[in-house]
N, C-alpha and C positions, 0 to 999 in steps of 0.2 A: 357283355359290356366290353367296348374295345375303345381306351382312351386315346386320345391324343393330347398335344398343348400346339397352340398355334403362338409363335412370339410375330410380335406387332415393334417393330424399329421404329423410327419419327421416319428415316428418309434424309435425302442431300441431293443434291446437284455434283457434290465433288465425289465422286467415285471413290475413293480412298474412304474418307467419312462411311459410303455402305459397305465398303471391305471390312474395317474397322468392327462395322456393327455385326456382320456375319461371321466374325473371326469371334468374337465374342462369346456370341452365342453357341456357337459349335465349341467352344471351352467348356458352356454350359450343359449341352447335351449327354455325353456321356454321366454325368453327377443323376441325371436325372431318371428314374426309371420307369419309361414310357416309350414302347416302341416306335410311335407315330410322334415328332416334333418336328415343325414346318418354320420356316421363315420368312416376314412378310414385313412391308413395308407401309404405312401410312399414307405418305404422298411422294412425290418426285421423285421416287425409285421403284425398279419391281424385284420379286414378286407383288401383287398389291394382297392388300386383305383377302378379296375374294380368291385371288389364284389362292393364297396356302390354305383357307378354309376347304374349297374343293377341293385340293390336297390333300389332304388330311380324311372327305369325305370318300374321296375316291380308294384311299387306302385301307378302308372298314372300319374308320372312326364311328362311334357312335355317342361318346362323350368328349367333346374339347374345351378343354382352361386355353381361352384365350386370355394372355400374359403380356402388357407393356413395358419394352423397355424404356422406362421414361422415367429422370431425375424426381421430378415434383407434379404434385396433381394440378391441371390446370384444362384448360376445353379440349383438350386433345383425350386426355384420362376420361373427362366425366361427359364427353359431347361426343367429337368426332369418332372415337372407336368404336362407344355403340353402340351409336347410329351406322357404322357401316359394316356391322355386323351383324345389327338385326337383318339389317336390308339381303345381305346373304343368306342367313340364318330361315328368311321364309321360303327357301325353295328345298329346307331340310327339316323339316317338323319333326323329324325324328331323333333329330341330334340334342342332347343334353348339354347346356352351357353354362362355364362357371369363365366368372372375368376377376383377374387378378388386377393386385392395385400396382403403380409406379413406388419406385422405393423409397420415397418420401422421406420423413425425417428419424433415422435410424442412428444411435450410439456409436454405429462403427462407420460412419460420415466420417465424424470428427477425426478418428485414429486416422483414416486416409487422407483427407486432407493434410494431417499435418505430414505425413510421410513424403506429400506430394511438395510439400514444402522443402523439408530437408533435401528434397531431391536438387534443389535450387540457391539454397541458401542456408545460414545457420539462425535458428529459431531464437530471438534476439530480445528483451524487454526494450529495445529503442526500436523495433519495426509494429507499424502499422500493416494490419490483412484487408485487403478489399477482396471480397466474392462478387465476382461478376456472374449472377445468374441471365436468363437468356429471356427474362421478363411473360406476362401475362396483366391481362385485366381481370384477373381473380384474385381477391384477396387471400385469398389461403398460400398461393404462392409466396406473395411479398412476406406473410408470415413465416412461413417454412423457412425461408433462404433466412430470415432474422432470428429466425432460432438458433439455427443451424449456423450462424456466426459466434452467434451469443455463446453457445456452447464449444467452438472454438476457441474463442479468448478466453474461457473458464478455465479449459486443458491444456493453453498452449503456455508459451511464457511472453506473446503478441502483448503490446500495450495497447492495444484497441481491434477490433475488427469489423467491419464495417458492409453492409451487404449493397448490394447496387445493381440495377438492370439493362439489360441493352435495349430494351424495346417494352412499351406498355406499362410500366412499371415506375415510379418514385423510388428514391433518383436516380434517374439515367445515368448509364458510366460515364459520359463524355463531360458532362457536368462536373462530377466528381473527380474527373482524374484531375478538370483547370482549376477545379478549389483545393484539388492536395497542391499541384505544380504549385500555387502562389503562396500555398502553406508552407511552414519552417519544419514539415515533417521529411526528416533525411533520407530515413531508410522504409520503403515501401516494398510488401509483397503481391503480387496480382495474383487471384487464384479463380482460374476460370471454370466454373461451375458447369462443367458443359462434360458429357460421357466421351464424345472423338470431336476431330479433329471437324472442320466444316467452316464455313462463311462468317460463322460468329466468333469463331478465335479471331479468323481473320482481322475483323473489326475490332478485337481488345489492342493488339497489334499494332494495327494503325492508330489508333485513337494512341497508344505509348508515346508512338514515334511520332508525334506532331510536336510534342514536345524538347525540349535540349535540358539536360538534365544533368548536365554537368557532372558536377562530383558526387551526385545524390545515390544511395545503393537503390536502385531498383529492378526489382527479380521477378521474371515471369513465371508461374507455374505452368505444366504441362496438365492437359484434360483428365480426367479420372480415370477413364478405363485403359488398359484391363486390370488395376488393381485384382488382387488377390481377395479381401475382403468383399471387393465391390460382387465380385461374383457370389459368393454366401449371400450375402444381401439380396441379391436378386437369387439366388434356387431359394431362399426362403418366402420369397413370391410365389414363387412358382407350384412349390409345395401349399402353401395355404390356397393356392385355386383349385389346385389337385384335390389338398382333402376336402374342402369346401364344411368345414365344422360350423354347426349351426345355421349352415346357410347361409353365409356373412355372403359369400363369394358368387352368389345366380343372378341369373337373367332370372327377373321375377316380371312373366307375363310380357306387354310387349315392352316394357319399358329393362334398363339396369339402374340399380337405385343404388348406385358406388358406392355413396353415402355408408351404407351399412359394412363397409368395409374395413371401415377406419377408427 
């Protein structure tokens, strides 16, 4: 047996955004002990899936944990990957595959979050937290990011928190930010739900600045990685595809049934 982990990025258009993601990952790689770990991209960037699977094939892998870097489960987790994995995956009948999950809604979110807060502001019982996740038409998502609030304002000293989407998702940021602007709420934190830098901060950004906002305190946070925790959080991904306990973590047959992951 000769393991490998293949990581699976989302991908960007802005070059910085895949630097980002491969700088990451390569912080991840020595924690990890597996000689063969590839990196590979989804869509709009390469390597793509297939280059680092053959990667990985070419270099005497015989078993690969493919590993999502991806905040929340949504069709990218439970559709796109794999599906473009099987599709590689038939011209290697030999290879053994375990598929790890997106880091989903974990305890130590919260502690980052709020760190990512301080980084901007002082943690205030007079500010409101909006999480601007990056939306889906999956409900599991819209949950996750509601949890995942919920349990911010639990630990934070926020007087509210509040979760919101850019795309697909109830209620969209752009909505939300013209119903706080007309609100009497003074002091607002933005915290963008999003791992780097890319198109979608962009848009928090702008959607900020449309408004004039006078005297009101409002604080943008910076994306979450490369947090220090966030990295634990994903090797502990990585490790659960590795070991694959109970079998939580196969390709079962031609389909992956994620589900059992979680």
């Amino acid at each position: 047996m000769k393991q490998a982990v293949l990581y699976v990025c989302h991908g960007s258009r802005l070059p910085k955004a895949c630097q980002e993601a491969i700088e990451f990952i390569e912080s991840v790689k020595p924690k990890v002990n597996v000689s063969i770990q590839e990196i590979s991209f989804l869509e709009l960037s390469s390597p793509t899936i297939e280059d680092g699977f053959k990667n990985c094939v070419n270099k005497g892998a015989t078993h690969i944990a493919v590993v999502p870097l991806l905040l929340l489960t949504a069709a990218h987790a439970k559709q796109d990957i794999p599906k473009e994995v099987r599709h590689v995956a038939k011209n290697y009948p030999h290879v053994k595959l375990t598929y790890g999950r997106p880091i989903g809604v974990h305890p130590n979110m919260t502690d980052i979050l709020i760190d990512k807060i301080k980084e901007v502001t002082t943690l205030s019982s007079f500010s409101t937290g909006i999480i601007v996740g990056r939306g889906s038409s999956d409900s599991e998502v819209v949950t996750d990011l509601k949890t995942i609030a919920t349990s911010l304002q639990t630990n934070s000293n926020l007087s509210a928190v509040h979760a919101c989407f850019l795309t697909a998702a109830q209620p969209k940021f752009e909505s939300f930010i013209e119903e706080i602007y007309h609100s009497d709420v003074q002091s607002i934190v933005i915290i963008p739900y999003l791992l780097f830098t890319g198109v979608l901060k962009r848009e928090i950004d702008t959607a900020i600045k449309k408004y004039d906002w006078k005297n009101r305190d409002i604080s943008i946070c910076a994306y979450l990685a490369p947090h220090p925790s966030l990295i634990d959080v994903f090797l502990e991904r990585v490790e659960e595809a590795l070991q694959n306990k109970q079998e939580q973590f196969s390709f079962m047959g031609d389909k992956c049934d994620v589900t059992t992951a979680y």
